[in-house]
N, C-alpha and C positions, 0 to 999 in steps of 0.2 A: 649773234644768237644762232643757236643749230636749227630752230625752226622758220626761219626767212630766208629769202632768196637776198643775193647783194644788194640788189635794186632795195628793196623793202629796209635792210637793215642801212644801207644808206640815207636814206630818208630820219633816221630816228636821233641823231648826233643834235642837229639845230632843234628841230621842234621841240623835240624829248627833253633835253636838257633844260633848253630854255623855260617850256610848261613849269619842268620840277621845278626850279629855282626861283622863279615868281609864285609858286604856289607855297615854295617854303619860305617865304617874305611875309607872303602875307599871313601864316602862321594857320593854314589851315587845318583844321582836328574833324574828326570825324561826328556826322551828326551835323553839324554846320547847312545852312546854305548857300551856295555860290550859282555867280549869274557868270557864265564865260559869254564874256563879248568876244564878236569873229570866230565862233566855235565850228566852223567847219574848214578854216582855216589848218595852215600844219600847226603851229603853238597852239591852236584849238584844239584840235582834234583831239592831241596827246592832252593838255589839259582837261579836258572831259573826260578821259579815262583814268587819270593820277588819279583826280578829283573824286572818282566813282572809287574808285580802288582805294582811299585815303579812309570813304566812308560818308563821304559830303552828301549833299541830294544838290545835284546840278540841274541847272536850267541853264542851256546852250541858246545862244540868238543869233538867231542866222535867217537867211532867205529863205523863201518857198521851196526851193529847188535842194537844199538840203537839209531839210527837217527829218526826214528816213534817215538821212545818214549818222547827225548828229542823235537820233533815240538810238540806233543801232548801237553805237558808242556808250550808250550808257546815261546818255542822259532821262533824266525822271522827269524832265520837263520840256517843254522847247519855246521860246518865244519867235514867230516868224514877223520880224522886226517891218516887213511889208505888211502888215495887216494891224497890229498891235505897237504901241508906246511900252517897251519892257518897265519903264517907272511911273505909269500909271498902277500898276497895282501896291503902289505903297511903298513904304520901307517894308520890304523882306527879306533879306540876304544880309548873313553876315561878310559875303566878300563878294566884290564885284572885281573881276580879273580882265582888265581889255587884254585880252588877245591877238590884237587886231593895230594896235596903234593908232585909234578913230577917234577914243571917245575922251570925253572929258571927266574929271573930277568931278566937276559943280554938276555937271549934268547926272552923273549917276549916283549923286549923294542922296538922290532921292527915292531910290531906292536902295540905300542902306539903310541896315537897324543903329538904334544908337550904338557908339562905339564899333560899327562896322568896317572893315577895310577896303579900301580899292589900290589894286597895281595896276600897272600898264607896263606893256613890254617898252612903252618908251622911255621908264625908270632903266634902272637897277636893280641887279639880283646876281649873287656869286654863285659860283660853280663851287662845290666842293670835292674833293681826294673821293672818288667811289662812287660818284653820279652816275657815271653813265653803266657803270657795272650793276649799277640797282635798274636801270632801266632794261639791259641787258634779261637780268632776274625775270622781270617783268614780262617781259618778252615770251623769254622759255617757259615761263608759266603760264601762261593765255592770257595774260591782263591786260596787255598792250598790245597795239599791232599799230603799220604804220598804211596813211591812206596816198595812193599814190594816184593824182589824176592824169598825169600824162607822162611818156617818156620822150623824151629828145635824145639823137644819134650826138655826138660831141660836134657833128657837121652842122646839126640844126638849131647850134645853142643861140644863134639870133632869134631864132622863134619862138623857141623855149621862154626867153627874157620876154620877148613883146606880148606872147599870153600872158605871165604872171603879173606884168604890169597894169593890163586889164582887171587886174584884182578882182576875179571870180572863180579862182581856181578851188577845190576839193582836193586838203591837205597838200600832197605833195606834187612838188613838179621832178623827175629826176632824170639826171642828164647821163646817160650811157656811156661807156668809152669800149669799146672792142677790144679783145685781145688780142695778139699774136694767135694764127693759128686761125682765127676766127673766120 
């Protein structure tokens, strides 16, 4: 996209595509509402923007520490999963999306309506011919953007790994490579 730097359109290939293709699983329409588990996450993040941009009314659940980030994104709701049970309030969501690879089925059937859907990025979901060029779209038009928490030199890619493994990162982690010249 002509409006990102490498770094940033880097970061959009795994999340971005991924978000889409779980969210076109789970056949979301506009008006809908959807719960993103792990929504400050990178498959978060982008899915709470699809989401928003699809027409959905999202509720993102995430930590204290990123609840700004996920409304910033577009979420209409936020549950901060330290304070609040997101399936205490009932069946409300027609799709519940783990983002995250955490949660369970049985666990969040209870907060879907009847006939509601849940994927998990630990399913399945295709890639289609012109994915990433819609995301691309997206992009250039203000819809999308990518969140980048930290960068690593290609020297510091051990580090790089051992924070993410810490599973607290904010969207993206992305790893640098120098050019020639540089």
């Amino acid at each position: 996209p002509i409006n990102m730097t490498f770094e940033q359109a880097a970061a959009v290939p795994v999340g971005g595509l991924t978000a889409q293709a779980f969210l076109r699983r789970a056949g979301l329409r506009g008006g809908e509402r959807i719960l993103v588990h792990g929504a400050a996450g990178s498959v978060g993040t982008f899915a709470v923007q699809l989401a928003r941009h699809l027409g959905a009314q999202v509720t993102g659940l995430c930590s204290t520490p990123n609840v700004a980030l996920v409304k910033s994104l577009g979420a209409t709701d936020v549950v901060d999963y330290t304070r609040e049970e997101f399936t205490d309030r009932g069946p409300v969501y027609d799709v519940v999306f783990d983002a995250a690879g955490r949660a369970s089925a049985a666990h969040c059937k209870r907060a879907l309506r009847s006939g509601g859907r849940f994927v998990s990025v630990n399913g399945s979901a295709r890639l289609q011919a012109g994915d990433l060029d819609k995301l691309k779209v997206l992009v250039e038009a203000g819809a999308l953007t990518s969140v980048i928490d930290r960068r690593y030199s290609l020297e510091q890619i051990g580090e790089a790994h051992r924070y993410v493994e810490q599973g607290h990162k904010k969207g993206n982690v992305v790893i640098t490579v120098a050019h020639e010249g540089d």
